[in-house]
N, CA, C and O atoms as a GROMACS GRO file, in nm:
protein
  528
    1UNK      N    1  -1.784   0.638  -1.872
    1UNK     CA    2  -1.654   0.583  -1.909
    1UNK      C    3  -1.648   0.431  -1.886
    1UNK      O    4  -1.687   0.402  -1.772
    2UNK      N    5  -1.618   0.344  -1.948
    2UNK     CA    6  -1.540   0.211  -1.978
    2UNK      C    7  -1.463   0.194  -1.825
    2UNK      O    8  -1.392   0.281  -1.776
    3UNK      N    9  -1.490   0.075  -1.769
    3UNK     CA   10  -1.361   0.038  -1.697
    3UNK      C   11  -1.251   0.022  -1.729
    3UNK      O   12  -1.257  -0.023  -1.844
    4UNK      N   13  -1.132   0.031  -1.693
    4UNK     CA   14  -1.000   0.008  -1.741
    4UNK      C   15  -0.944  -0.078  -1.669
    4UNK      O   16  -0.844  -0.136  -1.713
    5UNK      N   17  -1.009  -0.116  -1.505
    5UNK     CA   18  -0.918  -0.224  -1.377
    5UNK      C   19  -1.013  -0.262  -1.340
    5UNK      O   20  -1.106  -0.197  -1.290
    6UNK      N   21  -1.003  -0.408  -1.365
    6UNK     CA   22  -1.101  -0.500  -1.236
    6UNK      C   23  -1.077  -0.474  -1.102
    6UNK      O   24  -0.976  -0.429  -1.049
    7UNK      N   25  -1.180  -0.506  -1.054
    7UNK     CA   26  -1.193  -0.470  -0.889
    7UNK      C   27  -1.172  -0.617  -0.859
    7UNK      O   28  -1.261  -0.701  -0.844
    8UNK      N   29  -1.024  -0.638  -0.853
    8UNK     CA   30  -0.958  -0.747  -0.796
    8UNK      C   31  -0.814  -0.710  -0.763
    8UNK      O   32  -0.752  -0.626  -0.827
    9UNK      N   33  -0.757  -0.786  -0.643
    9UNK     CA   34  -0.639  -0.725  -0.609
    9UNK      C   35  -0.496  -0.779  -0.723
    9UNK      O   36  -0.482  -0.898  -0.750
   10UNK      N   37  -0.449  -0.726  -0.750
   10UNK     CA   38  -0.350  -0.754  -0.872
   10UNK      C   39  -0.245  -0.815  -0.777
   10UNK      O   40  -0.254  -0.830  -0.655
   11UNK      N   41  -0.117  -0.858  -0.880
   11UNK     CA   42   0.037  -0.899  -0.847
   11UNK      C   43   0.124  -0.797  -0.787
   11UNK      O   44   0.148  -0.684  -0.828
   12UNK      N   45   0.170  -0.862  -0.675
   12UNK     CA   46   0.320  -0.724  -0.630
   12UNK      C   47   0.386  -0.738  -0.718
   12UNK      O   48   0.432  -0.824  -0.794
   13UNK      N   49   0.385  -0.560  -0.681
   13UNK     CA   50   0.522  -0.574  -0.823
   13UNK      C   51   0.638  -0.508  -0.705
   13UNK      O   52   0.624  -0.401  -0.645
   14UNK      N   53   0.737  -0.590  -0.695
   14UNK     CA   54   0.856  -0.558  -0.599
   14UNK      C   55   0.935  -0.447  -0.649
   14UNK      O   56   0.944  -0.429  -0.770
   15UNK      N   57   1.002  -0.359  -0.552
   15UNK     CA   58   1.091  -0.296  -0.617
   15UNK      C   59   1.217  -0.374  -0.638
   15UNK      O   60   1.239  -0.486  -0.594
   16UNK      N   61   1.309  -0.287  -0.722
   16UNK     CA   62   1.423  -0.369  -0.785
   16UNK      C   63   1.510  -0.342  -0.623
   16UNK      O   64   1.478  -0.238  -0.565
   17UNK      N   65   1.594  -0.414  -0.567
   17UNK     CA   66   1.632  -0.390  -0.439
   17UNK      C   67   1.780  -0.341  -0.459
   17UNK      O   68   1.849  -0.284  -0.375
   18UNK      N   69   1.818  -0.377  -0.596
   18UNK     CA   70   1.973  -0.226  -0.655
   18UNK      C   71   1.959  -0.076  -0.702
   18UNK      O   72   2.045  -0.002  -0.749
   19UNK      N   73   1.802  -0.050  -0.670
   19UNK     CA   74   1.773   0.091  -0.641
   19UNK      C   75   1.767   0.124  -0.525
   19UNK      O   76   1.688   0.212  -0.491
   20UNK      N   77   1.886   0.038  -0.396
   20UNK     CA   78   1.885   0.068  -0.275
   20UNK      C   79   1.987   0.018  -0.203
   20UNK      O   80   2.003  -0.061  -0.110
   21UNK      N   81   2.103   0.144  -0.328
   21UNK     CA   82   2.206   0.023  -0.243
   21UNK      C   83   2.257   0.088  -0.152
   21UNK      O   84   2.256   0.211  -0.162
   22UNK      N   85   2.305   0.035  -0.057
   22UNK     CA   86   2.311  -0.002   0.085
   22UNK      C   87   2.240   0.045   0.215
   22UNK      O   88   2.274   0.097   0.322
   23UNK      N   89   2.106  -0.006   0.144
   23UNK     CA   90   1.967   0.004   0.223
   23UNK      C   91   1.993  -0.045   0.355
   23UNK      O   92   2.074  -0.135   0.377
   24UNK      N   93   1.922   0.014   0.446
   24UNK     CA   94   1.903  -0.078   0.606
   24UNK      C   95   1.857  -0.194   0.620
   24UNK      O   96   1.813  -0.242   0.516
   25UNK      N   97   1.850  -0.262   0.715
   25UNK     CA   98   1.787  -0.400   0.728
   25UNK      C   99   1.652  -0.340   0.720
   25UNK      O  100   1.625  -0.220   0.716
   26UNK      N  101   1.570  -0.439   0.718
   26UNK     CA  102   1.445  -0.416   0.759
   26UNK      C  103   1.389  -0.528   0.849
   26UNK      O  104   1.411  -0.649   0.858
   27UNK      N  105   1.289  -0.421   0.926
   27UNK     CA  106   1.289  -0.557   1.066
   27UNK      C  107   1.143  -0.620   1.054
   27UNK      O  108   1.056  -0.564   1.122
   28UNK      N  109   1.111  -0.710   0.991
   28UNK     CA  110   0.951  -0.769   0.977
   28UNK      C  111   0.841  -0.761   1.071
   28UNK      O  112   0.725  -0.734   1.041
   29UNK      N  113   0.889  -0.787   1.189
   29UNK     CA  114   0.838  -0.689   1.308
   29UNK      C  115   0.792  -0.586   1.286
   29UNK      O  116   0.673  -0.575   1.258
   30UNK      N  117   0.874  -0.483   1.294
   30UNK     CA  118   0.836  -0.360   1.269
   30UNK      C  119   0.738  -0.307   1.155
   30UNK      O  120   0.645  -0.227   1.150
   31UNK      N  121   0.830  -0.421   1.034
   31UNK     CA  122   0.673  -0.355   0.914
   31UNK      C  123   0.573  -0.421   0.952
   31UNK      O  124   0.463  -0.402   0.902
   32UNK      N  125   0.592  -0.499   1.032
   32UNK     CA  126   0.398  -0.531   1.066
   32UNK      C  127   0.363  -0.437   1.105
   32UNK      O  128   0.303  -0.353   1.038
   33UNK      N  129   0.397  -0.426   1.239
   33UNK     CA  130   0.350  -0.278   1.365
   33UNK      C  131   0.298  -0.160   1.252
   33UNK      O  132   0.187  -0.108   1.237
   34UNK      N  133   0.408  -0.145   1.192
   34UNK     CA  134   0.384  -0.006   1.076
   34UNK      C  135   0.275  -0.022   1.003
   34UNK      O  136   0.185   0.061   1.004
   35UNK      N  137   0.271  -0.136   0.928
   35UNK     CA  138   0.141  -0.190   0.884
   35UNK      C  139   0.005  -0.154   0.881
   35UNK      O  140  -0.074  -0.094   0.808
   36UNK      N  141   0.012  -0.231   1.016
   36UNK     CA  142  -0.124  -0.207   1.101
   36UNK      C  143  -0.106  -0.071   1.128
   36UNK      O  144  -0.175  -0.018   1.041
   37UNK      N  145  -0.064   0.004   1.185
   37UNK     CA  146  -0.054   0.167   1.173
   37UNK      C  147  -0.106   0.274   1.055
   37UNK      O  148  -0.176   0.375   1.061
   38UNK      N  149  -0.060   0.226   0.982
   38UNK     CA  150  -0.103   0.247   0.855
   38UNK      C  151  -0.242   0.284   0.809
   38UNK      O  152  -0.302   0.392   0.801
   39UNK      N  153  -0.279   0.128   0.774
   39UNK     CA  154  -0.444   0.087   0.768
   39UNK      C  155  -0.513   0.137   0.885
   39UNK      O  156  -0.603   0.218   0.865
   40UNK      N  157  -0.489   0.105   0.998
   40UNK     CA  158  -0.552   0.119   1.107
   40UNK      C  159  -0.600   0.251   1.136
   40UNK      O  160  -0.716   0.288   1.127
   41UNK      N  161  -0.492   0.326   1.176
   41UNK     CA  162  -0.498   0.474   1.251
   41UNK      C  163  -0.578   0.562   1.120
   41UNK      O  164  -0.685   0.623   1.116
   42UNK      N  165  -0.469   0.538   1.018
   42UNK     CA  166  -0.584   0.619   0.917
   42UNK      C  167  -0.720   0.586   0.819
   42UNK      O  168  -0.776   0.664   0.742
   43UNK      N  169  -0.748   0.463   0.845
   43UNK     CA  170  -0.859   0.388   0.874
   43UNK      C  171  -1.010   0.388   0.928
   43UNK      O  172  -1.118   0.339   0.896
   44UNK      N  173  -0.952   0.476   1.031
   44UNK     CA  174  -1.073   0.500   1.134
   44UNK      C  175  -1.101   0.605   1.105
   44UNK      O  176  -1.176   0.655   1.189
   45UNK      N  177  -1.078   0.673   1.017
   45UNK     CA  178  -1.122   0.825   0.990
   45UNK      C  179  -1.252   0.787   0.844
   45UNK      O  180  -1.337   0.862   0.797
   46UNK      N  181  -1.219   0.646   0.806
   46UNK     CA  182  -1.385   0.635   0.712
   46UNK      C  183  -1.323   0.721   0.572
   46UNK      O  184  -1.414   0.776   0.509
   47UNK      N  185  -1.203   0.738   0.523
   47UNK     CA  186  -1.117   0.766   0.398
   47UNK      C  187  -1.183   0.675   0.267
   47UNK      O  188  -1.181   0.553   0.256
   48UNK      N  189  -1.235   0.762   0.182
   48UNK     CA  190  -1.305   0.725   0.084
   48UNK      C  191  -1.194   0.805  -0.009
   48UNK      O  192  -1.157   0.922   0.002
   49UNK      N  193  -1.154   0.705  -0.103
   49UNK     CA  194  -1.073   0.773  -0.246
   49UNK      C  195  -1.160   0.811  -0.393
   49UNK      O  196  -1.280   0.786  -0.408
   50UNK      N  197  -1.099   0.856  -0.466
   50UNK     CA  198  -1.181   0.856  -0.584
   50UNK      C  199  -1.047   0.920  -0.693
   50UNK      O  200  -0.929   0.931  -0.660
   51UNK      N  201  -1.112   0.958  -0.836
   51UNK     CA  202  -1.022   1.003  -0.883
   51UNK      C  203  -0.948   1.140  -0.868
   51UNK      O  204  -0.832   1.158  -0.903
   52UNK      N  205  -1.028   1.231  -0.813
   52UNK     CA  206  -1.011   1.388  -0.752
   52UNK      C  207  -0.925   1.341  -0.590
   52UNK      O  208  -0.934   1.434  -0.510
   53UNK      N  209  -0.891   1.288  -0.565
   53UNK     CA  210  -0.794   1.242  -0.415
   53UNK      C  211  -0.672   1.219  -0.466
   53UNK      O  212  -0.630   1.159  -0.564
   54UNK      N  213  -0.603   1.307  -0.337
   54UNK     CA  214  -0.456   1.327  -0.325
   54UNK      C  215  -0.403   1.192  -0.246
   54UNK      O  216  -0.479   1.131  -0.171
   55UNK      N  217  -0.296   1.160  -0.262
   55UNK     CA  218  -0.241   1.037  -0.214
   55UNK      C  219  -0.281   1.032  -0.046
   55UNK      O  220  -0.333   1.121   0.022
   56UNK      N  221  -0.238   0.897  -0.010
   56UNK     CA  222  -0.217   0.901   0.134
   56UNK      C  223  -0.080   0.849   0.166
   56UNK      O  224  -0.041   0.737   0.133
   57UNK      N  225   0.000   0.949   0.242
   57UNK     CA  226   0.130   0.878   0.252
   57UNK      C  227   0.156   0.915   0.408
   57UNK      O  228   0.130   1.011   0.482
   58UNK      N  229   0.215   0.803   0.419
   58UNK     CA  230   0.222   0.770   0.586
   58UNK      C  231   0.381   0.749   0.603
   58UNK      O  232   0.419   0.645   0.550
   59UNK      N  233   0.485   0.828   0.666
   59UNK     CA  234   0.623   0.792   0.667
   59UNK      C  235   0.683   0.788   0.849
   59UNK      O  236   0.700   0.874   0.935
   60UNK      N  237   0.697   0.683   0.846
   60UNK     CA  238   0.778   0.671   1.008
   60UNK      C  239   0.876   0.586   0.992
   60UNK      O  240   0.888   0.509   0.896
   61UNK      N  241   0.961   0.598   1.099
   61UNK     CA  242   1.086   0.560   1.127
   61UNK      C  243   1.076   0.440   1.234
   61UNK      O  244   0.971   0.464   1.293
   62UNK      N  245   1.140   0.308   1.295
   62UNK     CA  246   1.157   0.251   1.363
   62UNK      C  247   1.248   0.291   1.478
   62UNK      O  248   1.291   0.405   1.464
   63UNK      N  249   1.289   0.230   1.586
   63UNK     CA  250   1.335   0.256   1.703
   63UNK      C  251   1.477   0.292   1.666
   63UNK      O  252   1.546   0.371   1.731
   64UNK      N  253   1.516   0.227   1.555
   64UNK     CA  254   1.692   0.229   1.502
   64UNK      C  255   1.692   0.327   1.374
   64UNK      O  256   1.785   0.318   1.294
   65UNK      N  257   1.596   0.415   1.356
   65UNK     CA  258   1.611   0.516   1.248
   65UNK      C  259   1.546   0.484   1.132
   65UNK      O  260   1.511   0.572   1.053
   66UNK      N  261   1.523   0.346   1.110
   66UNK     CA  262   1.519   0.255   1.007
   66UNK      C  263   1.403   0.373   0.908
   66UNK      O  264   1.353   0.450   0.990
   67UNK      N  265   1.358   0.400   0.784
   67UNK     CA  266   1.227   0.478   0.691
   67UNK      C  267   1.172   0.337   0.687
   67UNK      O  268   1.217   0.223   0.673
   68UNK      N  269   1.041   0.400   0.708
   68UNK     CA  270   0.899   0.287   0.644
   68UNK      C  271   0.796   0.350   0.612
   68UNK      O  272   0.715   0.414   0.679
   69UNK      N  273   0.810   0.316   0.447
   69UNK     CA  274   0.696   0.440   0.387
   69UNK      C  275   0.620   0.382   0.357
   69UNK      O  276   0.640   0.262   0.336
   70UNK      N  277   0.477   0.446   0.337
   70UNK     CA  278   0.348   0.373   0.318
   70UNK      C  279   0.292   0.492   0.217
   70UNK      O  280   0.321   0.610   0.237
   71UNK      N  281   0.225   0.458   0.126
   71UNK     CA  282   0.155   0.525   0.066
   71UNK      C  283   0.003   0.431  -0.036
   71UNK      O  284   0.006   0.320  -0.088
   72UNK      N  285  -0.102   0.523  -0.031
   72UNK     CA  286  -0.229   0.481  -0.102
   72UNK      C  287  -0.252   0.555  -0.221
   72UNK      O  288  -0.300   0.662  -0.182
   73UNK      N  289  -0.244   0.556  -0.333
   73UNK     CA  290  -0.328   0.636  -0.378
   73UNK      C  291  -0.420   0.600  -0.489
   73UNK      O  292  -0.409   0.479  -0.505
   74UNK      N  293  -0.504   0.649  -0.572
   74UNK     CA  294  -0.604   0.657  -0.701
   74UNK      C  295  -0.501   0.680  -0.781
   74UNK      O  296  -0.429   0.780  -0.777
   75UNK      N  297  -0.486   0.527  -0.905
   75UNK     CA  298  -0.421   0.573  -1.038
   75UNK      C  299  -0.456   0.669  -1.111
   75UNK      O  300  -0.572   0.710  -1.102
   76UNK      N  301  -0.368   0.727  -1.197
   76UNK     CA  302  -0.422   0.851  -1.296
   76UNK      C  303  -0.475   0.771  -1.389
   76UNK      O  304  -0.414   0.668  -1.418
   77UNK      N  305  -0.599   0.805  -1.453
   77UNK     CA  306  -0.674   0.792  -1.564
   77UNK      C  307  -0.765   0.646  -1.505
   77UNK      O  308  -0.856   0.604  -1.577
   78UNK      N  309  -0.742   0.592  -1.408
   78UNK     CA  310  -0.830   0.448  -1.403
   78UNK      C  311  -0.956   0.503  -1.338
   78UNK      O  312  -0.988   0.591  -1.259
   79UNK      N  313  -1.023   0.388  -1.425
   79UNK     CA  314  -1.157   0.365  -1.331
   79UNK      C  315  -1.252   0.229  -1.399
   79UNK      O  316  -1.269   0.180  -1.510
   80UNK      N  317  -1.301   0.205  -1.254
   80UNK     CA  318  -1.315   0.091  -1.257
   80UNK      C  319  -1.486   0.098  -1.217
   80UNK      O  320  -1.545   0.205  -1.235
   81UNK      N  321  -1.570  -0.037  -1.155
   81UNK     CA  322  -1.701  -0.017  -1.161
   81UNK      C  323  -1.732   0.052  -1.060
   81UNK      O  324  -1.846   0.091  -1.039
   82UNK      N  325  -1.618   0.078  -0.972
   82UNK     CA  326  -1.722   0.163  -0.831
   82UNK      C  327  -1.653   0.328  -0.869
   82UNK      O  328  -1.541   0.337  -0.920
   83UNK      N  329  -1.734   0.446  -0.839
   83UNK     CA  330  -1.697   0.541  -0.836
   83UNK      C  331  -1.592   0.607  -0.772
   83UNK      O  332  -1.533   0.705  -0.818
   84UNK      N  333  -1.563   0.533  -0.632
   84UNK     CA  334  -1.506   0.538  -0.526
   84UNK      C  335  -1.434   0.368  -0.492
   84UNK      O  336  -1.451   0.260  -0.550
   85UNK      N  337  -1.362   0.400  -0.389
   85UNK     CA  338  -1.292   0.277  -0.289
   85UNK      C  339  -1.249   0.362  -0.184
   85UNK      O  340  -1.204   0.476  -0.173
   86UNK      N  341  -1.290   0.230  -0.084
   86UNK     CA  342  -1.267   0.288   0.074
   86UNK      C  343  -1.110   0.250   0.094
   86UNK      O  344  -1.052   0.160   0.032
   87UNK      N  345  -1.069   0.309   0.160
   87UNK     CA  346  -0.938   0.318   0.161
   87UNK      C  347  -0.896   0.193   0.260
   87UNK      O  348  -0.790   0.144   0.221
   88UNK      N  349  -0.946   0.134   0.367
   88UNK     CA  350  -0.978   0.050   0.501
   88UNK      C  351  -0.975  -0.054   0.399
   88UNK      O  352  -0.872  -0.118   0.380
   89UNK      N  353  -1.116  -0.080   0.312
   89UNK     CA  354  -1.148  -0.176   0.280
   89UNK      C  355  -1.174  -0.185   0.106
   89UNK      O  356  -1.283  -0.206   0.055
   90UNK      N  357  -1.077  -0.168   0.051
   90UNK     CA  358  -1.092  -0.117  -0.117
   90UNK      C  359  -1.171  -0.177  -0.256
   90UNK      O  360  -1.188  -0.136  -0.371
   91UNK      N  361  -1.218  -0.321  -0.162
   91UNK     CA  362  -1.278  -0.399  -0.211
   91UNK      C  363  -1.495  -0.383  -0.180
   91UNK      O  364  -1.598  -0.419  -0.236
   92UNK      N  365  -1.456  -0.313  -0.071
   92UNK     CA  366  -1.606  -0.295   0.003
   92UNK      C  367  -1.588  -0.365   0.102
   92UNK      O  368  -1.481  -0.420   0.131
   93UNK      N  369  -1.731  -0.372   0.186
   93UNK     CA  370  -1.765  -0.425   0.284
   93UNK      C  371  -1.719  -0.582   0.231
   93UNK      O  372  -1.630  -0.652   0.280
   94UNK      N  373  -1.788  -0.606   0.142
   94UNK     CA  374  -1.784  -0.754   0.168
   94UNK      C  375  -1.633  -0.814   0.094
   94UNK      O  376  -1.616  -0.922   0.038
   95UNK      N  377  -1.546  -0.716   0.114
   95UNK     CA  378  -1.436  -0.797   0.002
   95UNK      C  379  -1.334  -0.804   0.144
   95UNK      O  380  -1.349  -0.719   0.232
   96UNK      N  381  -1.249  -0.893   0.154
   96UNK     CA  382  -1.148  -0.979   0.229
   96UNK      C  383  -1.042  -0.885   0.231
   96UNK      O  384  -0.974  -0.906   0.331
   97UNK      N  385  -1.002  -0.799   0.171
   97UNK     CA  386  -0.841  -0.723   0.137
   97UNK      C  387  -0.835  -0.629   0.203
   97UNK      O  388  -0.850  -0.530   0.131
   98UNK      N  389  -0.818  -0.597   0.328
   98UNK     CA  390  -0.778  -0.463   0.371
   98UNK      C  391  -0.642  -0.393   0.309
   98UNK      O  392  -0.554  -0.431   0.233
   99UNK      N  393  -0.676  -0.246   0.395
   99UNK     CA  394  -0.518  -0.201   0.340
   99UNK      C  395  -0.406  -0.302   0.391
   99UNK      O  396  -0.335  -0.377   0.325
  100UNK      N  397  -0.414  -0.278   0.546
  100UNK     CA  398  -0.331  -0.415   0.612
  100UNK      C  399  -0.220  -0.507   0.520
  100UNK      O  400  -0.101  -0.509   0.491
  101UNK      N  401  -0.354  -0.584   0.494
  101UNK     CA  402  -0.308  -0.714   0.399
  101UNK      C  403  -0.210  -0.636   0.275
  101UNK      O  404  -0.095  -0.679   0.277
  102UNK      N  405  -0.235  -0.519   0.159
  102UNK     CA  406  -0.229  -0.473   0.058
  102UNK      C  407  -0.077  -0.406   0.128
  102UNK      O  408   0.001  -0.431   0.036
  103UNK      N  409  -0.006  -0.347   0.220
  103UNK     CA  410   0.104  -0.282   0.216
  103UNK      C  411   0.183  -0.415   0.301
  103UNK      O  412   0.303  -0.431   0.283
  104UNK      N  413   0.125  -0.486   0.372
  104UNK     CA  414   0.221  -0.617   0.491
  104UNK      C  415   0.258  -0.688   0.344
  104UNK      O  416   0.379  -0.679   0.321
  105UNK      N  417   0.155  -0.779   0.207
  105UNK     CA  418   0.182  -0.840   0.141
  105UNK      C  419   0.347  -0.724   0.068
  105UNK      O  420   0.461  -0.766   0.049
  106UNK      N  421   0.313  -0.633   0.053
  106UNK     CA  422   0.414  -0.537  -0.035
  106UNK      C  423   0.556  -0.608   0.021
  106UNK      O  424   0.653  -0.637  -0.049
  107UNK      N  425   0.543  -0.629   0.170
  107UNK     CA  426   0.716  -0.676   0.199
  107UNK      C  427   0.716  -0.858   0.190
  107UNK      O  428   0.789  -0.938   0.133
  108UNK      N  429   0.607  -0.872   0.268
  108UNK     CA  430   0.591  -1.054   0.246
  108UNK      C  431   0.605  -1.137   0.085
  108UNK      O  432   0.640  -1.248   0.047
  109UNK      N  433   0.572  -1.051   0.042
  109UNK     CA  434   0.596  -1.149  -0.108
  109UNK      C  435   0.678  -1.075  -0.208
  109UNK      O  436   0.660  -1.078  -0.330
  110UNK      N  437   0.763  -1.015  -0.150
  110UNK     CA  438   0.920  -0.954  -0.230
  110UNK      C  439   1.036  -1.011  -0.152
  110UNK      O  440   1.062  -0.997  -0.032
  111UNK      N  441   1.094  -1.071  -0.237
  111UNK     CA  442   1.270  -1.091  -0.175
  111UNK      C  443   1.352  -1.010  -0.227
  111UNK      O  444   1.432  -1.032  -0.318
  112UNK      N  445   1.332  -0.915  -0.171
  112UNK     CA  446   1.472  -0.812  -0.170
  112UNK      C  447   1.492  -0.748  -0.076
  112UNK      O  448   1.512  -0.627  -0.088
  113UNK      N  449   1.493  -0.809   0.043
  113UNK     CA  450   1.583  -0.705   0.105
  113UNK      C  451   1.517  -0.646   0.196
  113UNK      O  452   1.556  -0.609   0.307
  114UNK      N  453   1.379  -0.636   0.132
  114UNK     CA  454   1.252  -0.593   0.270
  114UNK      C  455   1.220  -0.448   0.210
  114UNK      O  456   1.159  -0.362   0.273
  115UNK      N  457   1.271  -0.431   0.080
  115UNK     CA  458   1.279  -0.293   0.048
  115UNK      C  459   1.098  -0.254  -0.028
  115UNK      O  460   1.052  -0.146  -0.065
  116UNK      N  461   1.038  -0.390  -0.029
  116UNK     CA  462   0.897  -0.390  -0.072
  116UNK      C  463   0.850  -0.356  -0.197
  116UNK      O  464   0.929  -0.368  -0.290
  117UNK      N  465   0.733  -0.315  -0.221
  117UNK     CA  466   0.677  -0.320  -0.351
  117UNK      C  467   0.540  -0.239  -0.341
  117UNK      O  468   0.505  -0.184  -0.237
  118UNK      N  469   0.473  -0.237  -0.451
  118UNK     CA  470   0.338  -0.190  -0.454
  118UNK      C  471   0.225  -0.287  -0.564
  118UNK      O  472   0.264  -0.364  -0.651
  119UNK      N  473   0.105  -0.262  -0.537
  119UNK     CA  474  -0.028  -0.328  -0.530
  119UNK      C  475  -0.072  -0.300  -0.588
  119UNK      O  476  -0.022  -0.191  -0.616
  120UNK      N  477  -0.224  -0.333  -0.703
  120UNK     CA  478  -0.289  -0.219  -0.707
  120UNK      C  479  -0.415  -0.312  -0.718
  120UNK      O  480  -0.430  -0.393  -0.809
  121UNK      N  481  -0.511  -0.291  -0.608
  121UNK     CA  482  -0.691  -0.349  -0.632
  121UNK      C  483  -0.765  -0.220  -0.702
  121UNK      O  484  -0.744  -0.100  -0.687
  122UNK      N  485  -0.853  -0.285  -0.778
  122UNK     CA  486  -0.936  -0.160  -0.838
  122UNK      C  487  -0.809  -0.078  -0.897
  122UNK      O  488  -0.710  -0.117  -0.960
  123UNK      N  489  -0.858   0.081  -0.838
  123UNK     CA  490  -0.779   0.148  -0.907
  123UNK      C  491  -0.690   0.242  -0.776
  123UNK      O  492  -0.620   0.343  -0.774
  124UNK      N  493  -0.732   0.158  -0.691
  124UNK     CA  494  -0.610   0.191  -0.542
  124UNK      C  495  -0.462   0.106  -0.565
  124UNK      O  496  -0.422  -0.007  -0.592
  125UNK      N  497  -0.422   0.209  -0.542
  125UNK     CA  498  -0.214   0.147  -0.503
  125UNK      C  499  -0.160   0.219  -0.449
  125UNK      O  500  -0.127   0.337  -0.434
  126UNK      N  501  -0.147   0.032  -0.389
  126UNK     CA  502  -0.098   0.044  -0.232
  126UNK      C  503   0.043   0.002  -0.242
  126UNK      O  504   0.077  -0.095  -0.309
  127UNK      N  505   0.147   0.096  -0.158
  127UNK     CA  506   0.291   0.123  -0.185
  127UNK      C  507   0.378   0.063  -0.035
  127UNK      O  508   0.335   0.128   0.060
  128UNK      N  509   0.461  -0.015   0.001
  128UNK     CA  510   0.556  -0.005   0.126
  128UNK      C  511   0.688  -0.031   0.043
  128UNK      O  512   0.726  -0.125  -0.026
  129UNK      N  513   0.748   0.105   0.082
  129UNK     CA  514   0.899   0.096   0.038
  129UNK      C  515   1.010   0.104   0.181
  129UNK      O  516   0.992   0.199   0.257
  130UNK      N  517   1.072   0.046   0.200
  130UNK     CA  518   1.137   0.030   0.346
  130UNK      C  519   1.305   0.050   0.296
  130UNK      O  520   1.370   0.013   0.198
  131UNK      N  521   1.341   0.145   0.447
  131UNK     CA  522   1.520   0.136   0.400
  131UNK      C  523   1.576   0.218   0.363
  131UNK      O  524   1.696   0.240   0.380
  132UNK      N  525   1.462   0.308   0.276
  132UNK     CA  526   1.531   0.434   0.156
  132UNK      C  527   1.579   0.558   0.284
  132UNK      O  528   1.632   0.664   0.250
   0.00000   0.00000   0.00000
């Protein structure tokens, strides 16, 4: 099969933040912590995706109730030059983008509200929706 996605990390695409109305604050703090939680904890388990893989979705709450959802998964129908992407590191060993970076950027480079956005490198997308 043809590639369909470069194995480069694409543009956030933010969510619209009036599909959340009267969302919680969101505490930047916290989506870091969550963040790193995220990538990290499920990380260390060596999570290899492909097109036969079920999402990864990670949902916790902050100290004030606050939702902070995380999710990874393999687009339907893409593929790109690697058979696979590591979930840690989606680029490979030698590529710079962790998940980390791919769900923290989801709230850092959306102004709305903190309600976030999703990613997509290769044919991984990476999701933080906060608030709902």
């Amino acid at each position: 099969p043809t590639p369909n996605a470069s194995l480069v990390k694409g543009q956030v695409i933010c969510h619209n933040e009036a599909d959340f109305p009267g969302h919680a604050d969101i505490n930047g703090r916290a989506q870091d912590e969550c963040s790193t939680d995220f990538s990290g904890k499920l990380g260390s388990d060596g999570i290899t995706m492909s097109p036969t893989s079920g999402p990864i979705v990670w949902n916790t709450q902050d100290k004030h109730g606050i939702n902070y959802w995380f999710s990874a998964s393999w687009v339907d129908g893409c593929i790109t030059t690697l058979p696979t992407q590591d979930f840690q590191l989606p680029l490979g060993n030698g590529g710079i983008i962790p998940a980390y970076l791919m769900v923290r950027e989801d709230y850092t480079k959306c102004n709305n509200g903190g309600v976030g956005g999703s990613c997509q490198v290769g044919c991984m997308l990476y999701e933080f929706t906060g608030g709902k």
